[in-house]
ROTITI-858837 format. One record per residue: x, z negated, y negated of N, C-alpha, C in turn; residue in three letters. Coordinates in nm, 4 decimals, decimal comma, m for minus. Each point is the difference from the previous one (the first is absolute). Example, Ala and Ser with C-alpha at 12.3 -4.5 7.8 and 13.67 -1.06 7.14 Angstrom:
<rs>
+----------+----------+----------+----------+----------+----------+----------+----------+----------+------+
!     n_px !     n_pz !     n_py !    ca_px !    ca_pz !    ca_py !     c_px !     c_pz !     c_py ! resn !
+----------+----------+----------+----------+----------+----------+----------+----------+----------+------+
!   1,3190 !  m0,7800 !   0,5690 !  m0,0890 !   0,0000 !  m0,1190 !   0,0900 !   0,0000 !  m0,1200 !  Ala !
!  m0,0350 !   0,0720 !  m0,1050 !   0,0820 !  m0,0060 !  m0,1190 !  m0,0770 !  m0,0730 !  m0,1090 !  Ser !
+----------+----------+----------+----------+----------+----------+----------+----------+----------+------+
</rs>
This chain:
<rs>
+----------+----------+----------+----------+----------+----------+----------+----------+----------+------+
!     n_px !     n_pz !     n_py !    ca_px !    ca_pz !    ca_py !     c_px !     c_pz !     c_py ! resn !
+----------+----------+----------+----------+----------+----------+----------+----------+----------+------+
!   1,6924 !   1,3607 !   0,3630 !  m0,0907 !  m0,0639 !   0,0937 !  m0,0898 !  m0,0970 !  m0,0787 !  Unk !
!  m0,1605 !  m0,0190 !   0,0346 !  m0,0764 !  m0,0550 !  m0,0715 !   0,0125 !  m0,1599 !   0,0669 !  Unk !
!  m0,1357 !  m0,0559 !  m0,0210 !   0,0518 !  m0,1451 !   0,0721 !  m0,1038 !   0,0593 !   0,1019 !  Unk !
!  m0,1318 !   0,0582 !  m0,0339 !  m0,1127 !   0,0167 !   0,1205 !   0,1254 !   0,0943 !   0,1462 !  Unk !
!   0,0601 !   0,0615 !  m0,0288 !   0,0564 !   0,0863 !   0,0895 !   0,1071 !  m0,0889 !   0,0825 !  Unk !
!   0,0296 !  m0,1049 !  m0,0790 !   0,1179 !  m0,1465 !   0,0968 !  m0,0817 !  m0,0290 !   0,0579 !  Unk !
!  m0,1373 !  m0,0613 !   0,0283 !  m0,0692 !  m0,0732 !   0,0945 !  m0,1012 !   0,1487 !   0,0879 !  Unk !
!  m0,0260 !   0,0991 !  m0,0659 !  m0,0992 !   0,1095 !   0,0860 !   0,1074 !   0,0669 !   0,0695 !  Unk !
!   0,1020 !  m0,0092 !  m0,0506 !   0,0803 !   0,0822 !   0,1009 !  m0,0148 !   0,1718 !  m0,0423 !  Unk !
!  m0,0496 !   0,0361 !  m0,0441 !  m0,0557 !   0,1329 !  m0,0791 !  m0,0319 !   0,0113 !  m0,1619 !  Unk !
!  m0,0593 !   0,1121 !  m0,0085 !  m0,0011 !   0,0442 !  m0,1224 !  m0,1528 !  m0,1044 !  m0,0315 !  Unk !
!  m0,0220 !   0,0070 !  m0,1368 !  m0,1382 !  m0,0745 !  m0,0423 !  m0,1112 !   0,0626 !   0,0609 !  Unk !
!  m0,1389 !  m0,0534 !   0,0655 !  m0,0986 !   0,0907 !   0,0175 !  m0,0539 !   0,0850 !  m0,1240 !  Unk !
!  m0,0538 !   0,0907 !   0,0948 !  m0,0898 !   0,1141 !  m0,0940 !  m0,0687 !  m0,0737 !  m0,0520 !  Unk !
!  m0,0903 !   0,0657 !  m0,1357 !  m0,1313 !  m0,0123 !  m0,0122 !  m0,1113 !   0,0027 !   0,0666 !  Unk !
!   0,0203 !   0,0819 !   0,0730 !  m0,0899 !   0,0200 !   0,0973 !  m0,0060 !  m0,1034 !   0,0912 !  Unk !
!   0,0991 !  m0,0527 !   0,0784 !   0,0387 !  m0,1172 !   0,0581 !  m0,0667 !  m0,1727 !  m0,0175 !  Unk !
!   0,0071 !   0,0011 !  m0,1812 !  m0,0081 !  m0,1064 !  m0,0855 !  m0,1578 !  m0,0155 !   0,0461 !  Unk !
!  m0,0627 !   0,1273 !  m0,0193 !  m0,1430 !  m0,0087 !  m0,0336 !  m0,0917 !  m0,0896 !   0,1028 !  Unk !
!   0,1163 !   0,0713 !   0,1475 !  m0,0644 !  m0,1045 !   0,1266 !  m0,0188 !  m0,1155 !   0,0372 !  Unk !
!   0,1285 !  m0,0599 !  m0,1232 !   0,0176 !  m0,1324 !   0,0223 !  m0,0857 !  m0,0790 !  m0,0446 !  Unk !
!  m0,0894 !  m0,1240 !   0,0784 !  m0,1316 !  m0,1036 !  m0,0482 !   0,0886 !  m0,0280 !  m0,1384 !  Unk !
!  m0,0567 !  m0,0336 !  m0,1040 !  m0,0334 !  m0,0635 !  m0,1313 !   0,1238 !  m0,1181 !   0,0711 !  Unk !
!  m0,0753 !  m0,0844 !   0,0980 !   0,0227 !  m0,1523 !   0,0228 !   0,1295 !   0,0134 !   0,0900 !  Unk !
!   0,0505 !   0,1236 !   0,0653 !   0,1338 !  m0,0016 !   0,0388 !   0,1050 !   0,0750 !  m0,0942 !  Unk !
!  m0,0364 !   0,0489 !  m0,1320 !   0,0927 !  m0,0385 !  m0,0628 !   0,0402 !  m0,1130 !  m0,0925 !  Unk !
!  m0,1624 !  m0,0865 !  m0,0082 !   0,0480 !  m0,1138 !  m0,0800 !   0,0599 !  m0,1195 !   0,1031 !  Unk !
!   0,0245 !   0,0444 !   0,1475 !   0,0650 !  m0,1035 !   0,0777 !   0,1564 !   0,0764 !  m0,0525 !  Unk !
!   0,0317 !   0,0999 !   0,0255 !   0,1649 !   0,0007 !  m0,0563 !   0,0338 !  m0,0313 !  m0,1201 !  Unk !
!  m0,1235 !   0,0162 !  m0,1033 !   0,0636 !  m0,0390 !  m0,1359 !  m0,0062 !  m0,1453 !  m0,0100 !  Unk !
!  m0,0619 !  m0,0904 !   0,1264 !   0,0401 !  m0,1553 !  m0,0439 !   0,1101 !  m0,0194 !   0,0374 !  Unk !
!   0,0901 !   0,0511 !   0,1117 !   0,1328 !   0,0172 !   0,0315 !   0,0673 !   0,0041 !  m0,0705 !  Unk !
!  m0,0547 !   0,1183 !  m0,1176 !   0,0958 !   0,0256 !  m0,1038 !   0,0102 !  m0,0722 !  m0,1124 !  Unk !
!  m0,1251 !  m0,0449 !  m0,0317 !   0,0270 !  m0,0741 !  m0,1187 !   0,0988 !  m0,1499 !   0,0001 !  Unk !
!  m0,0501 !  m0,0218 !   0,2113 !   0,0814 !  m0,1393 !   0,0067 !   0,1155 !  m0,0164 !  m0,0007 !  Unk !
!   0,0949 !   0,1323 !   0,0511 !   0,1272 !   0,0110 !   0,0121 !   0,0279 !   0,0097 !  m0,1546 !  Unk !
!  m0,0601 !   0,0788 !  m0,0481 !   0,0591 !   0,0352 !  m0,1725 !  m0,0078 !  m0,1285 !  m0,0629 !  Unk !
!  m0,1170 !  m0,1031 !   0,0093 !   0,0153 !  m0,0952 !  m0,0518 !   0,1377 !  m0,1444 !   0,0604 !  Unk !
!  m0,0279 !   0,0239 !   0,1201 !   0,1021 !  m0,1257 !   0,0671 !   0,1601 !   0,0654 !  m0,0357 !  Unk !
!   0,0217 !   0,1347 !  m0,0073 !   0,1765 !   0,0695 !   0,0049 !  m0,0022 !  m0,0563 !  m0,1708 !  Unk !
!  m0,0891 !   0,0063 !  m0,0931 !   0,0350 !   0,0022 !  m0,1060 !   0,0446 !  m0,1975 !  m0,0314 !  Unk !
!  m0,0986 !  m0,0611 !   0,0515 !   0,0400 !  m0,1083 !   0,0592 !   0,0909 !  m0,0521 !   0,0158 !  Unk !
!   0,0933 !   0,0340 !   0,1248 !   0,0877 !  m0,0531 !   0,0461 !   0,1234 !   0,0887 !  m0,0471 !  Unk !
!  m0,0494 !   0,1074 !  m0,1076 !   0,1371 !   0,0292 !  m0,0578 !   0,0722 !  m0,0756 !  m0,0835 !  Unk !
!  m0,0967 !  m0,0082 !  m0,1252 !  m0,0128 !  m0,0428 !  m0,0934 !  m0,0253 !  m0,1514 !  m0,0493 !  Unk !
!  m0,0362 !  m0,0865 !   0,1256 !   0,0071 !  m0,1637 !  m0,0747 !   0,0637 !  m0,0623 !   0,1464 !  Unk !
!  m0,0393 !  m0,1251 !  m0,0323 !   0,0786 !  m0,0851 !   0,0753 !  m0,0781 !  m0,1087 !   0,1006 !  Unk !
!  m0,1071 !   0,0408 !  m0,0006 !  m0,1020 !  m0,0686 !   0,0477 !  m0,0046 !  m0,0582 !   0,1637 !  Unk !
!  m0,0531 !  m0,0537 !   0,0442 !   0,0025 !  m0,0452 !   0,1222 !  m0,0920 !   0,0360 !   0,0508 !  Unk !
!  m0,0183 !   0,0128 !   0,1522 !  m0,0966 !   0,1055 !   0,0827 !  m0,1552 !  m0,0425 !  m0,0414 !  Unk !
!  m0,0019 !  m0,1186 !  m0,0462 !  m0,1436 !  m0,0283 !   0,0113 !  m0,0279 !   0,0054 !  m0,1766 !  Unk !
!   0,0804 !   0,0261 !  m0,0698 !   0,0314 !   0,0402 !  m0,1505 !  m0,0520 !   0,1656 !  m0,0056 !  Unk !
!   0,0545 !   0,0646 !   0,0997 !  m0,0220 !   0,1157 !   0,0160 !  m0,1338 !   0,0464 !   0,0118 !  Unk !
!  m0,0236 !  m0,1029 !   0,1103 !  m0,1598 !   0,0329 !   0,0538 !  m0,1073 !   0,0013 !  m0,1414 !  Unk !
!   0,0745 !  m0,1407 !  m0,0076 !  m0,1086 !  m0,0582 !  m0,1455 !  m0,0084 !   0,1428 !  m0,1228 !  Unk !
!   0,1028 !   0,0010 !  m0,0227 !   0,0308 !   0,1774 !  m0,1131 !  m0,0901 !   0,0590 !   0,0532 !  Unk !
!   0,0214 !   0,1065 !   0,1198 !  m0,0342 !   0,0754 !   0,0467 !  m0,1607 !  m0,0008 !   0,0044 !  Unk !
!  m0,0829 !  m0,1136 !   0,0178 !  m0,1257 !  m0,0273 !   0,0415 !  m0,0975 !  m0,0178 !  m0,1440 !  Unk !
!   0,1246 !   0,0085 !  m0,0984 !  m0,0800 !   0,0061 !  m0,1165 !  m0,0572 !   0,1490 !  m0,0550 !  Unk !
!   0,0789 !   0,0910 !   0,1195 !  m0,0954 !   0,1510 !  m0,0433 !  m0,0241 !   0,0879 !   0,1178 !  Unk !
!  m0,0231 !  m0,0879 !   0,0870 !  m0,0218 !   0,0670 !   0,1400 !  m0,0977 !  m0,0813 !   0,0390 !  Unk !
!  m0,1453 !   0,0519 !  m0,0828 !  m0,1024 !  m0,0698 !   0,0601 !  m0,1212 !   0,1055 !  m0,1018 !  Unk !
!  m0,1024 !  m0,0315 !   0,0324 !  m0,1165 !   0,0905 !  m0,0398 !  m0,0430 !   0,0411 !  m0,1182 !  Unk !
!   0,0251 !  m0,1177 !  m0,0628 !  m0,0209 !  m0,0592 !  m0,1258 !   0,1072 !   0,0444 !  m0,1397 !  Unk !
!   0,1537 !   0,0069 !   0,0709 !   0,0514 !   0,0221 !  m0,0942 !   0,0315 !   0,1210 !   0,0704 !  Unk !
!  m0,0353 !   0,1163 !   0,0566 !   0,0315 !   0,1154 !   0,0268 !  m0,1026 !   0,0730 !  m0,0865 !  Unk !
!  m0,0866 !  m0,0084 !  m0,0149 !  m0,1859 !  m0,0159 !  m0,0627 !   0,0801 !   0,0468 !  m0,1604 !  Unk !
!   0,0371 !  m0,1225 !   0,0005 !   0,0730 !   0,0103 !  m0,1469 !   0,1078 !   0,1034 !  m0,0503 !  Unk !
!   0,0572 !   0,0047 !   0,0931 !   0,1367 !   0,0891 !   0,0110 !  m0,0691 !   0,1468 !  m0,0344 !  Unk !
!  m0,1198 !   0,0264 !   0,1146 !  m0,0435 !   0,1572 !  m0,0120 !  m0,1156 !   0,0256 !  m0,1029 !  Unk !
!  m0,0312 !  m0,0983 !  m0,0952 !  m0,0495 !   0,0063 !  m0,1493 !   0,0643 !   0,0069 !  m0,0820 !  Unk !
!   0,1363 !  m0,0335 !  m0,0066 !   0,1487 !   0,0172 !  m0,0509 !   0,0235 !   0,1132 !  m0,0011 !  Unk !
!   0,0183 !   0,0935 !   0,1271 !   0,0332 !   0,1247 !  m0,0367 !  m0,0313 !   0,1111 !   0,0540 !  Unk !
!  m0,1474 !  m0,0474 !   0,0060 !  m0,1409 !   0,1246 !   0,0225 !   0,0182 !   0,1188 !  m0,0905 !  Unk !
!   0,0756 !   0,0243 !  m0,1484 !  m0,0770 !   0,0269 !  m0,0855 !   0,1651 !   0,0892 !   0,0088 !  Unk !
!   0,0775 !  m0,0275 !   0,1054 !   0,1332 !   0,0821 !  m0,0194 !   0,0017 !   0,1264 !   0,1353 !  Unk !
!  m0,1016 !  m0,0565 !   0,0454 !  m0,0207 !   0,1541 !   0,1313 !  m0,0076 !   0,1073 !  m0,0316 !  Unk !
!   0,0361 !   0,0763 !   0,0980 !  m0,0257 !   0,1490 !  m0,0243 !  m0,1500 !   0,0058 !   0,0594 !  Unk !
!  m0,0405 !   0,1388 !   0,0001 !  m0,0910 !   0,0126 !   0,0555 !  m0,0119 !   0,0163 !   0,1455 !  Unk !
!   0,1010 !   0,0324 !   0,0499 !   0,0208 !  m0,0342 !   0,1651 !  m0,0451 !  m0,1283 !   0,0340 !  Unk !
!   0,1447 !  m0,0926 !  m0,0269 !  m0,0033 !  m0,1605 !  m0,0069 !  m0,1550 !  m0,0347 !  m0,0347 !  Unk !
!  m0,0976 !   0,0466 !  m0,0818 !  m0,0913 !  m0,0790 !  m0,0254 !  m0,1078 !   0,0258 !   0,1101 !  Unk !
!   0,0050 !   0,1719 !   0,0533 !  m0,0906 !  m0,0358 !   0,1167 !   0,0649 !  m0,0827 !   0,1137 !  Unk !
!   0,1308 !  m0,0342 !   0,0760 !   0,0003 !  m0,0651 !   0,0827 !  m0,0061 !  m0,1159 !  m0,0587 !  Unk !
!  m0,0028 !  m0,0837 !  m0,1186 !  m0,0737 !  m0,1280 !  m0,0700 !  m0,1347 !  m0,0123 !   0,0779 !  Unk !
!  m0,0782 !   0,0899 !  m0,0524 !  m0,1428 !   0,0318 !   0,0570 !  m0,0049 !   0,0104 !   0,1080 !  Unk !
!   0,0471 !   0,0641 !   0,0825 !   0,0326 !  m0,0060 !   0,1767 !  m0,0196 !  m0,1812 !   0,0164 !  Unk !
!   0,1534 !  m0,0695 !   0,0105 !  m0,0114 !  m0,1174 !  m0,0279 !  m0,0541 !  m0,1175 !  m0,0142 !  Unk !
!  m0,0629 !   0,0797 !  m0,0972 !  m0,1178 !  m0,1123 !  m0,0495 !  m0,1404 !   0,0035 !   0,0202 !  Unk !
!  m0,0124 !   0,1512 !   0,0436 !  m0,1081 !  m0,0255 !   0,0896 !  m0,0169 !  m0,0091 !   0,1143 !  Unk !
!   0,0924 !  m0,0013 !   0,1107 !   0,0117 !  m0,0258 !   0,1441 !  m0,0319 !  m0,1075 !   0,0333 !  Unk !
!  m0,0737 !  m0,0064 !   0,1243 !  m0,0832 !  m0,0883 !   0,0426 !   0,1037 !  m0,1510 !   0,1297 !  Unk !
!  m0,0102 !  m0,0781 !  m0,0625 !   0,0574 !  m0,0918 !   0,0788 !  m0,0905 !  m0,1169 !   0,0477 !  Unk !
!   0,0439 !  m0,0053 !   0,1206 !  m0,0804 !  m0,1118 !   0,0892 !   0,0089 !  m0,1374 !  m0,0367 !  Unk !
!   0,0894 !  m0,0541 !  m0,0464 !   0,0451 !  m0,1157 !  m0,0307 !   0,0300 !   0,0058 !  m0,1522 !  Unk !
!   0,0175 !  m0,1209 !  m0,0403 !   0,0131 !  m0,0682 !  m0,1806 !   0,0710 !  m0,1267 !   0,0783 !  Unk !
!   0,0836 !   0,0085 !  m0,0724 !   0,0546 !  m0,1539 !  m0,0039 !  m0,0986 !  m0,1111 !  m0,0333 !  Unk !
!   0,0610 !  m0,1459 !   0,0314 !  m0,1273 !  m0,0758 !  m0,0689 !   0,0415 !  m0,0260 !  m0,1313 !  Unk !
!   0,1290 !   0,0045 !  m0,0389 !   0,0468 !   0,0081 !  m0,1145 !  m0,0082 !   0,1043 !  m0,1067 !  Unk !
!  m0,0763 !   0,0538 !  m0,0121 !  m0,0028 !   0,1125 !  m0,0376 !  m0,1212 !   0,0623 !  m0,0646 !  Unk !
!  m0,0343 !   0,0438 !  m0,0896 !  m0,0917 !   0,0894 !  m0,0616 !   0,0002 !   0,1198 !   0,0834 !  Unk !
!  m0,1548 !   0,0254 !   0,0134 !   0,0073 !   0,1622 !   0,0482 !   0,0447 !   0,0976 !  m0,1216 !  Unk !
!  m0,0118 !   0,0319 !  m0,1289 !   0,0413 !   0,0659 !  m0,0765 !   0,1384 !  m0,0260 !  m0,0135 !  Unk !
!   0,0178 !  m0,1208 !   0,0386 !   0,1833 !  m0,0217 !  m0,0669 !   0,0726 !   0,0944 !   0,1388 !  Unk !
!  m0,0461 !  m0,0257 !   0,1362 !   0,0426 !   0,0690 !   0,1143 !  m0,0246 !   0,1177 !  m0,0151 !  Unk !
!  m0,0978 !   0,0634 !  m0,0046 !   0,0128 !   0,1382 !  m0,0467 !   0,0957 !   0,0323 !  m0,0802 !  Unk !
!   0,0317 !  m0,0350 !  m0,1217 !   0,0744 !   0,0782 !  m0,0969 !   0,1832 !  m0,0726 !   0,0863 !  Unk !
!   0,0028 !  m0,0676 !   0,0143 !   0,1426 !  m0,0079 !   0,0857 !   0,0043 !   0,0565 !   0,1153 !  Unk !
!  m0,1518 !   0,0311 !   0,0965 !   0,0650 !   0,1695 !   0,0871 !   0,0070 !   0,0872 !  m0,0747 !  Unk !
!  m0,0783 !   0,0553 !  m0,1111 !   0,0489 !   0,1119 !  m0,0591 !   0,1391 !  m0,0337 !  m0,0684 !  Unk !
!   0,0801 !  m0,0960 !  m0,0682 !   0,1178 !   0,0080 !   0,0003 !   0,1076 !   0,0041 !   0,1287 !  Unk !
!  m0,0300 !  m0,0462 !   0,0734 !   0,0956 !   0,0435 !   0,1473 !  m0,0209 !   0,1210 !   0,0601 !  Unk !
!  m0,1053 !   0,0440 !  m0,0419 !  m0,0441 !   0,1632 !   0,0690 !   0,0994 !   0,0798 !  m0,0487 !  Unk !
!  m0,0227 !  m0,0190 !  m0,1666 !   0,0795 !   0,0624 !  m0,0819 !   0,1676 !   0,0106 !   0,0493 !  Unk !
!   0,0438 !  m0,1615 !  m0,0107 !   0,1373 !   0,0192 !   0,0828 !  m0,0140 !   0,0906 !   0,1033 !  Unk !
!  m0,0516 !  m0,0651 !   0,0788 !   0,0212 !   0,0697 !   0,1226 !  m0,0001 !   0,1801 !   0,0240 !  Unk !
!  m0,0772 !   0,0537 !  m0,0850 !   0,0003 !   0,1481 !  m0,0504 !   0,1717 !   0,0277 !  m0,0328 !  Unk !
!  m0,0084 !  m0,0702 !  m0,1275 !   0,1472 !   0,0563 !  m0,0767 !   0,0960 !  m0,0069 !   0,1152 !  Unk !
!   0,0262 !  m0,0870 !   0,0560 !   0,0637 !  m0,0422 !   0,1313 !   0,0045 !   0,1059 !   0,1151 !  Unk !
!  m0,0985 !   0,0214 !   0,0359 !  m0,0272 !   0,1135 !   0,1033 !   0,0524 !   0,1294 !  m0,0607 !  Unk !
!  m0,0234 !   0,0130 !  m0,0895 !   0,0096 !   0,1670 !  m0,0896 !   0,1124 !   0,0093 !  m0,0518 !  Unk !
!   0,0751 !  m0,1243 !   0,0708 !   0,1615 !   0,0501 !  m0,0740 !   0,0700 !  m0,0106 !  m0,1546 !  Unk !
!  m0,1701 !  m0,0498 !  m0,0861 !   0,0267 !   0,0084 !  m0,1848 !   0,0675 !  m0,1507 !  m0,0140 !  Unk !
!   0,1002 !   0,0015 !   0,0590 !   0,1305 !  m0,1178 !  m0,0394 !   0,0046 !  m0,0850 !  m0,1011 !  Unk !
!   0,0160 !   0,1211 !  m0,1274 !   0,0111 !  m0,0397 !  m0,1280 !  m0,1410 !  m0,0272 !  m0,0835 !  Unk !
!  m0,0491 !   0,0639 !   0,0535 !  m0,1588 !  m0,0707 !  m0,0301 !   0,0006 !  m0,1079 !   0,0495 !  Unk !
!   0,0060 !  m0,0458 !   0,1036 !  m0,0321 !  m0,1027 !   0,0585 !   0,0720 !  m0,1341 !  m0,0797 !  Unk !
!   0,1428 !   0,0200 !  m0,0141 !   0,0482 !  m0,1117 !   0,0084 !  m0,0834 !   0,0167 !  m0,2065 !  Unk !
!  m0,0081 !   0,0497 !  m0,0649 !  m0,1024 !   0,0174 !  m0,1005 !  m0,1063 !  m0,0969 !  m0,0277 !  Unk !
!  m0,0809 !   0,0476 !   0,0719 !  m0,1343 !  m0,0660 !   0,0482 !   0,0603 !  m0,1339 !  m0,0040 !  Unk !
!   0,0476 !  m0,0694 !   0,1110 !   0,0681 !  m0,1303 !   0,0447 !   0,0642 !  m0,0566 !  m0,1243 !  Unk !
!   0,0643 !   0,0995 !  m0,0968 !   0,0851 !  m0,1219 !  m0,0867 !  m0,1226 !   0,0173 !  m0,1442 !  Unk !
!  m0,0987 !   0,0594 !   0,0160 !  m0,0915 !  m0,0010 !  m0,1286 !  m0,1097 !  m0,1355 !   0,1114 !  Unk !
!   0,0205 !  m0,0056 !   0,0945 !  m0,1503 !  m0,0877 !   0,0612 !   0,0607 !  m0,1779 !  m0,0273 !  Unk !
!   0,1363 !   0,0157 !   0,0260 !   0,0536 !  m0,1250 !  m0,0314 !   0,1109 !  m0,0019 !  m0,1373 !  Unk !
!  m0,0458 !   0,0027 !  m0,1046 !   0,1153 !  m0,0121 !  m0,0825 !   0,0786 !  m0,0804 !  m0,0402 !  Unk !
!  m0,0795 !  m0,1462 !   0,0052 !   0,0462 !  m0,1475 !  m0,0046 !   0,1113 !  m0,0124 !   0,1052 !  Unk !
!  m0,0243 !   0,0399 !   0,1295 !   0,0940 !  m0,0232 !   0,0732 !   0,0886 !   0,0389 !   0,0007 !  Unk !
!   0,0431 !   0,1630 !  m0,0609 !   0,1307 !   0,0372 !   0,0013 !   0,0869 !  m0,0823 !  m0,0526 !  Unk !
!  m0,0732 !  m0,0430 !  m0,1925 !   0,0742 !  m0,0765 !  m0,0847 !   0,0286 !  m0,1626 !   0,0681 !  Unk !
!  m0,0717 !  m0,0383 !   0,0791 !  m0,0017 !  m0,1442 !   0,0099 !   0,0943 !   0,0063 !   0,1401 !  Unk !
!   0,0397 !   0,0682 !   0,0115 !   0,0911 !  m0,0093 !   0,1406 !   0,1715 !   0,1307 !  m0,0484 !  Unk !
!  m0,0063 !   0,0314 !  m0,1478 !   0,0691 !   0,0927 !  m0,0072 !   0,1335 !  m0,1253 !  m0,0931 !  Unk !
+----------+----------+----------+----------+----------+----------+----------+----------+----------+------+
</rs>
């Protein structure tokens, strides 16, 4: 059993499936994902207090250092992964944070798109991949 198939209840979507999905609703599941992956690793691994947590957590769950993350490991995609990058990053969003760069927001939906793909499509081991090459500091600094 994958992890997408514990919460879909089914097998991973098709390709075909994937294709329907907006750019910007898969980078809403991949912020899910990155937040859970970041907060479980969190609260496995240190000792921190909830607002310790937050503080961790908020140091790569924001536009800026996601931006960074998917210049990090742009250059490790396949060629699939790189068009839904491009999907991503070029999908059109109504809103920008005020915190926020429009280029830095772009390239952190195209990194949550990305999750959110691997996620949907069932590529597990890709995924959790992706995730431990986007944060590497954190594995070690919480391992």
């Amino acid at each position: 059993m994958n992890i997408s198939s514990c919460f879909l209840g089914q097998q991973p979507l098709t390709e075909k499936e994937l294709k329907n999905i907006q750019p910007i609703a898969l980078a809403y599941i991949g912020d899910t994902i990155f937040d859970v992956y970041l907060r479980s690793r969190l609260v496995a691994f240190t000792t921190l207090t909830p607002a310790g947590l937050h503080q961790a957590a908020s140091r790569y769950a924001n536009a800026s250092a996601q931006a960074q993350i998917m210049y990090r490991i742009e250059k490790t995609l396949t060629e699939e992964e790189h068009e839904i990058f491009r999907r991503g990053r070029n999908a059109k969003s109504h809103t920008i944070p005020k915190n926020a760069k429009p280029y830095d927001y772009r390239m952190a939906t195209a990194f949550e798109c990305l999750l959110g793909y691997l996620y949907l499509s069932g590529q597990d081991q890709r995924l959790i991949e992706v995730l431990e090459t986007a944060v590497p500091e954190l594995i070690e600094e919480v391992s």
